[in-house]
N, C-alpha and C positions, 0 to 999 in steps of 0.2 A: 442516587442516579441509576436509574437502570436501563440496559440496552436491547436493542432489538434488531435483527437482520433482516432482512426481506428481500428474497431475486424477484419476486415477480410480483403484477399487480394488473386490475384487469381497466382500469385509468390514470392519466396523469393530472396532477395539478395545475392549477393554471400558470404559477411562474413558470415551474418546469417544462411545460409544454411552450412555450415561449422561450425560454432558454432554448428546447430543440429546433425552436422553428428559426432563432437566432443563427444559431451554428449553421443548419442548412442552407442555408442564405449567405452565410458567408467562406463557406468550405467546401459548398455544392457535394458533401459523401454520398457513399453507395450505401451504407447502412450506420445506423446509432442503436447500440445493444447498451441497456441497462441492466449491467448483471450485480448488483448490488443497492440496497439503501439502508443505512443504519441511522437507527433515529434513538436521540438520547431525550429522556426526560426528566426533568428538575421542578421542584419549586421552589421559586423566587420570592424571597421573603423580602421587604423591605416597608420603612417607617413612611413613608411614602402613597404606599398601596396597600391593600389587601392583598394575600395571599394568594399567587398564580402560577399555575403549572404551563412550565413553557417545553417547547420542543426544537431541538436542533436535528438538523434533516444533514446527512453527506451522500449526494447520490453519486454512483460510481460507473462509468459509460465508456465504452468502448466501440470510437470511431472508424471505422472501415474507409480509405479514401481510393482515388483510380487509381493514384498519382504513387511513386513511393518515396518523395520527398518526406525530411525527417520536418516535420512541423509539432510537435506534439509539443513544448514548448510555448508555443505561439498560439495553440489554441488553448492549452492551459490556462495562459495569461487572459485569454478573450474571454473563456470563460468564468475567470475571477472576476472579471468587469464587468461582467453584463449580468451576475445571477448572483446577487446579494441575499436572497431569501435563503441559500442553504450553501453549505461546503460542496465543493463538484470536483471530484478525479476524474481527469480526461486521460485515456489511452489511447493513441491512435496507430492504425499500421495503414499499412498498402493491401490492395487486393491482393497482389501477388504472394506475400507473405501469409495473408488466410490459405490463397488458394494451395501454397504449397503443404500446408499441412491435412490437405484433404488425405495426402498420401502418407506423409509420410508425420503418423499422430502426434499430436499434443492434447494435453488435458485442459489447459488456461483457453484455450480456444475451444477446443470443444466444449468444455462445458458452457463456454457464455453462450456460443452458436446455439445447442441444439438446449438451452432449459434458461437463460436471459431475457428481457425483456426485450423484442425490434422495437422500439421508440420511433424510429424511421427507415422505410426502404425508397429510393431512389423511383422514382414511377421509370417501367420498362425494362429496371433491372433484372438481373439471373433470381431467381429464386431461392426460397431461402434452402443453405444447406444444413445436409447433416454430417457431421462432423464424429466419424470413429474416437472412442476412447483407446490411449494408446495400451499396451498391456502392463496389465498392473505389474508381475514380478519386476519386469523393464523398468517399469516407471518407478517404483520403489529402489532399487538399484540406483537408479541415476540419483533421484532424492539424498540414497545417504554419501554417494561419493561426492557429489554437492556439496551438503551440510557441512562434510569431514573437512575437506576446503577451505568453506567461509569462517568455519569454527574455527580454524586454524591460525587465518591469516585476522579473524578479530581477536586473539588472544595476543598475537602477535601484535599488534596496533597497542594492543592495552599494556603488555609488558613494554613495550619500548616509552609508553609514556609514565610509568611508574619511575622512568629514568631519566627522564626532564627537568629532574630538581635545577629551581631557577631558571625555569626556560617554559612558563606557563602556558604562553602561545603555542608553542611547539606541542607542549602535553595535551592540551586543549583540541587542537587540531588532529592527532592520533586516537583522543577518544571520538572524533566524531566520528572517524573512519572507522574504527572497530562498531560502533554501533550501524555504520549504514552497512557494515558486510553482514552483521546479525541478519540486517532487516531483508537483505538480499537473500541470506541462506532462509530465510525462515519464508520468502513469499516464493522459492520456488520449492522450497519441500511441502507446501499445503496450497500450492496453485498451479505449480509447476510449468511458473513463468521466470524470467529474465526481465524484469521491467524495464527503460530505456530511462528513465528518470534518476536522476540524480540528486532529489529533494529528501531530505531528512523530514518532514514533514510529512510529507505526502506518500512516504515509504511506511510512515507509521499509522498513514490512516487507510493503509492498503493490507496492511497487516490485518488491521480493524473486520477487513471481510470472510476475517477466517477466525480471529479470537479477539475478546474485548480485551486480553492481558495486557499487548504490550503498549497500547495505544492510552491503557488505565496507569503502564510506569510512570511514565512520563506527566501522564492528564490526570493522574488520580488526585493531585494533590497541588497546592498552589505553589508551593518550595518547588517540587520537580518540573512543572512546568516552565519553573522563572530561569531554572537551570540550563534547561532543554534550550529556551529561546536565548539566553545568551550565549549555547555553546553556536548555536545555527548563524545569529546573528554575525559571531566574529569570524566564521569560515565563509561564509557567503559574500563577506565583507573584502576576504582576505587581507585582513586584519594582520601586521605585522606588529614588531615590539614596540613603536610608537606611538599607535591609538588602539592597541589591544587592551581591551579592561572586563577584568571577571565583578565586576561590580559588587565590591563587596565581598565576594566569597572566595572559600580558598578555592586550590584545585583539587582538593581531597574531595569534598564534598560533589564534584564533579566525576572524580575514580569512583567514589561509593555508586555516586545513578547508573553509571554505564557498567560496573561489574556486576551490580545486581540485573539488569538487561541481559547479559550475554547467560549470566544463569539462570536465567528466565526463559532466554531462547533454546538454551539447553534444555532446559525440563521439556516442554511444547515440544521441540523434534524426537525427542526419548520418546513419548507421552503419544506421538503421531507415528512413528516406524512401530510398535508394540501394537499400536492398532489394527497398522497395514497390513503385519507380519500375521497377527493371528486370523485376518480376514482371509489373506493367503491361503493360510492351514485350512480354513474351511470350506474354500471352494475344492483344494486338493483331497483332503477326506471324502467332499459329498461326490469325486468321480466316481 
């Protein structure tokens, strides 16, 4: 299986372009920024058929509305239903919230603003902006006090459920949380956003637009997947000691997926500040 990212493209597909014309139609935005498509590819063996290389498309969009009602949920959902040919992460803000970072920088905006795909501008709307990069040492700064944080308080989640002996739901339920604080520190120290989403899924295929790692812990393998969906399944569920059931497996095998995540996450933001840091050094040498 190999992976590919791609922001920009100089046409749309035909479902995807229908997808956009959907949303517009029913959300009437001021703009749709495609800043993202990862496409995976496989061959599908089976006794059945001949041999076929197939392709999985997630494209990742970023809706701009007047309005700054939290809908981002509600379009998620509409976009799950109506765009069956590929995966779709919706992000949506308000004008007001772009417009406020004209001044006062962000990088997750800026960069989709000024290097993204516009999929749609609103006919008679403002024109597109450009969007300042905020400053790097800044923004580096924020990144590791961030990190230090989320690192903190997922270790924290993991240590307290190593202390759940006989109390599965409970353990189960703390490793979700340390893995969605992972996924929180790891997509604002390489996007250096705050997503609004609370989807363990959708957190990890957002991660996907900055590295294929962590999105391959989980997906790389059919064991970790089956993990993954029955830890999401029984918090989503709110799942108590009643109809909570790890199917099969213990909750060790569950400590193993997520302690291996959080040092995974670890390596990636070492691996990302070493890079920043000696980028630093060399715009400050070349003064």
């Amino acid at each position: 299986m190999t992976e590919k990212i791609k922001t920009s493209a100089t046409e749309m597909h035909p479902p995807f372009k229908t997808l956009i014309a959907q949303l517009v139609q029913a959300y009437a935005p001021l703009q749709i920024y495609r800043f993202a498509k990862l496409t995976k590819k496989g061959r599908a063996n089976s006794v059945f058929s001949t041999a076929q290389l197939q392709k999985q498309r997630t494209y990742y969009l970023l809706m701009i509305t007047e309005g700054s009602e939290a809908i981002e949920s509600e379009v998620q959902d509409f976009a799950d239903g109506a765009f069956a040919a590929a995966k779709v992460i919706v992000q949506v803000y308000g004008q007001a919230t772009l417009l406020k970072h004209v001044n006062h920088r962000n990088g997750y905006f800026a960069a989709i603003v000024n290097g993204g795909k516009l999929c749609y501008g609103a006919p008679g709307g403002a024109g597109v902006l450009t969007l300042l990069q905020p400053n790097q040492k800044n923004k580096l700064g924020r990144a590791i006090v961030h990190w230090r944080n989320r690192s903190q308080m997922a270790d924290g989640f993991l240590l307290a459920a190593e202390k759940t002996i006989g109390q599965d739901h409970v353990g189960l339920f703390l490793l979700h949380q340390a893995t969605e604080q992972a996924c929180m520190g790891l997509i604002f120290v390489f996007m250096d956003h705050l997503p609004n989403l609370r989807n363990l899924d959708r957190l990890l295929y957002l991660c996907a637009c900055f590295s294929p790692k962590p999105l391959a812990h989980f997906f790389g393998n059919a064991e970790n997947e089956v993990l993954l969906n029955i830890m999401m399944k029984n918090v989503s569920r709110q799942c108590y000691q009643h109809d909570f059931s790890l199917e099969g497996n213990s909750i060790g095998q569950f400590m193993e997926l997520v302690t291996g995540f959080l040092g995974l996450a670890k390596f990636l933001c070492k691996e990302r500040f070493a890079l920043s840091q000696r980028a630093l050094a060399e715009v400050v040498s070349g003064l």
